[in-house]
C-alpha positions as CSV (number, residue, x, y, z in Angstrom):
1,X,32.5,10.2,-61.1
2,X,30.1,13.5,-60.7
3,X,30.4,16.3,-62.6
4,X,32.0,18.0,-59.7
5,X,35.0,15.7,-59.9
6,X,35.1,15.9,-64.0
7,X,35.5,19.6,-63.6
8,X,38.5,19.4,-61.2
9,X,39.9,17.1,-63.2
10,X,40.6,19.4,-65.7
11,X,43.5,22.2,-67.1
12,X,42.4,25.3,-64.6
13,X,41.5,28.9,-65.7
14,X,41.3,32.2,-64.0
15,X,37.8,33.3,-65.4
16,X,35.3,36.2,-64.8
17,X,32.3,33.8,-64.0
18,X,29.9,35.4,-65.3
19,X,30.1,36.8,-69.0
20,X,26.5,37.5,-69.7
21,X,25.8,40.4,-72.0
22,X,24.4,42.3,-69.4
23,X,27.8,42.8,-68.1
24,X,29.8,43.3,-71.3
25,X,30.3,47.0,-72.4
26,X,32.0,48.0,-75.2
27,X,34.5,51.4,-75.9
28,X,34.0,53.4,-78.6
29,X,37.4,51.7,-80.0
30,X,35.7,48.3,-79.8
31,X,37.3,47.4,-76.9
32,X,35.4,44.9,-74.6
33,X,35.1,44.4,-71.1
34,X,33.4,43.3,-68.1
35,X,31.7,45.5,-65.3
36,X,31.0,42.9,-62.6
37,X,34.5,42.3,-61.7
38,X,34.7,39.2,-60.1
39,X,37.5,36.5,-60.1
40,X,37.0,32.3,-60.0
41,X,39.8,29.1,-60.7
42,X,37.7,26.5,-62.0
43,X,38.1,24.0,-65.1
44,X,38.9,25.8,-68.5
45,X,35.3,24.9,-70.3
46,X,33.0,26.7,-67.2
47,X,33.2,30.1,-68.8
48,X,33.3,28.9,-72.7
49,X,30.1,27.5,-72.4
50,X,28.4,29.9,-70.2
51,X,29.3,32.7,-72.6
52,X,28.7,31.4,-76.3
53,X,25.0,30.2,-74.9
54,X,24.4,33.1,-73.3
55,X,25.5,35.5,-75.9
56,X,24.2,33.5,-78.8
57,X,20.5,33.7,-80.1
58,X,18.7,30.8,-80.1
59,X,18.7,30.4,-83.8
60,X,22.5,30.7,-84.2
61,X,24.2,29.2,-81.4
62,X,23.9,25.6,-82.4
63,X,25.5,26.6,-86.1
64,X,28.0,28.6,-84.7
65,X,29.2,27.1,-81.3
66,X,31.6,24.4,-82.7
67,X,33.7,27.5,-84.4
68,X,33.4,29.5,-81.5
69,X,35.1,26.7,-79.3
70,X,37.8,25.8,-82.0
71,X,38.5,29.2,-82.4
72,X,38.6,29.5,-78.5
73,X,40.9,26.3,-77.9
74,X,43.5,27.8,-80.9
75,X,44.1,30.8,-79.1
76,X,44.2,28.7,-75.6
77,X,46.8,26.7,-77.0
78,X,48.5,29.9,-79.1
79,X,48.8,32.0,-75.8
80,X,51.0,28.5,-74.0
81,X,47.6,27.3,-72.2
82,X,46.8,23.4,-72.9
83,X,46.4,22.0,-76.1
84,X,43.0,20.0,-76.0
85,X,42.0,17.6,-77.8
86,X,39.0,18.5,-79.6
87,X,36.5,15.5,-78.4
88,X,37.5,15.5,-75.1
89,X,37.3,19.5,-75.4
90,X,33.8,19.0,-76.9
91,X,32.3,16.6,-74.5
92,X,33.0,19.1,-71.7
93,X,31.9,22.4,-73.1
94,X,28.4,20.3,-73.5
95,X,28.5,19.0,-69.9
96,X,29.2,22.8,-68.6
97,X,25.9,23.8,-70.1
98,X,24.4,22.6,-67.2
99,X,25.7,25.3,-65.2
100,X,24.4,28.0,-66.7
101,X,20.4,26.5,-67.1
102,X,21.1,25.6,-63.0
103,X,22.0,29.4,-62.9
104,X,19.2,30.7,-65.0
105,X,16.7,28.6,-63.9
106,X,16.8,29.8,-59.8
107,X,18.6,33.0,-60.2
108,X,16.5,35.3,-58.1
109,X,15.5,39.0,-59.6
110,X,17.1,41.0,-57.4
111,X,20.4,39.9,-59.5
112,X,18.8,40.1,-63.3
113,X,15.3,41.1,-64.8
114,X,12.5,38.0,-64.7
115,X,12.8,39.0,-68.9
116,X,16.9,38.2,-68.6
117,X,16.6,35.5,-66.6
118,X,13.7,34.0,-68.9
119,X,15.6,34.8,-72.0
120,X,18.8,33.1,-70.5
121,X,16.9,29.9,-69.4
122,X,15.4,29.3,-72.1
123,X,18.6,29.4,-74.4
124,X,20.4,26.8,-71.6
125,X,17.2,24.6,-71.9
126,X,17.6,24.5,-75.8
127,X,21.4,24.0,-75.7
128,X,20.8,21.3,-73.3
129,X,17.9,19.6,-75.3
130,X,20.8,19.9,-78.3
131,X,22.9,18.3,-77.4
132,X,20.8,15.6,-75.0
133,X,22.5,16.8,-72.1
134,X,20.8,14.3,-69.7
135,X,23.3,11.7,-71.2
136,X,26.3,13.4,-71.2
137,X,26.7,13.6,-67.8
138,X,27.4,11.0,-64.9
């Protein structure tokens, strides 16, 4: 099975697709959104990934990214989305890190600074050594 066929395989979201912080503002009320408005319908873990290694620093992502997807798949399951289980959940928010360190690593710099790009790759690349993702995936 590829990793193309895992992802289909699973519970499908409507995400934004790319939730970098260079496309997060914030309202003076603390309000959050997005500027690049963009729409995709792929498997529920694509986005959760891509945004808690993006956003994290590379000293605090690997402490804090196990909350951040339990806190993530309560609120799925709170709003009437799936209820996952948590090592199946697990296993795939690992194997989605690959798409973001493909993204970062040949995204050309008419779409983000050669600094963001950089800075982005390289937290990917440590996620990915992490959590070995060479043998995570088919």
């Amino acid at each position: 099975m590829t990793i193309g066929e895992i992802q289909r395989a699973q519970p499908r979201c409507l995400i934004h697709g790319d939730t970098h912080l260079g496309n997060l503002y914030i309202l003076e009320d603390g309000t959050p959104g997005y500027f690049d408005a963009q729409v995709a319908q792929t498997a529920w873990h694509h986005e959760v990934s891509y945004h808690i290694v993006c956003a994290s620093d590379l000293a605090d992502r690997a402490a804090w990214e196990g909350d951040l997807l339990r806190i993530y798949l309560d609120a799925l399951a709170r709003e009437g989305g799936p209820v996952l289980d948590w090592e199946a959940a697990w296993l795939d928010y690992r194997r989605s890190i690959l798409w973001g360190l493909f993204i970062f690593l040949t995204n050309e710099v008419r779409f983000q600074t050669e600094a963001v790009n950089t800075a982005y790759a390289a937290r990917f690349g440590q996620a990915a050594l992490d959590h070995d993702l060479r043998l995570l995936l088919p």
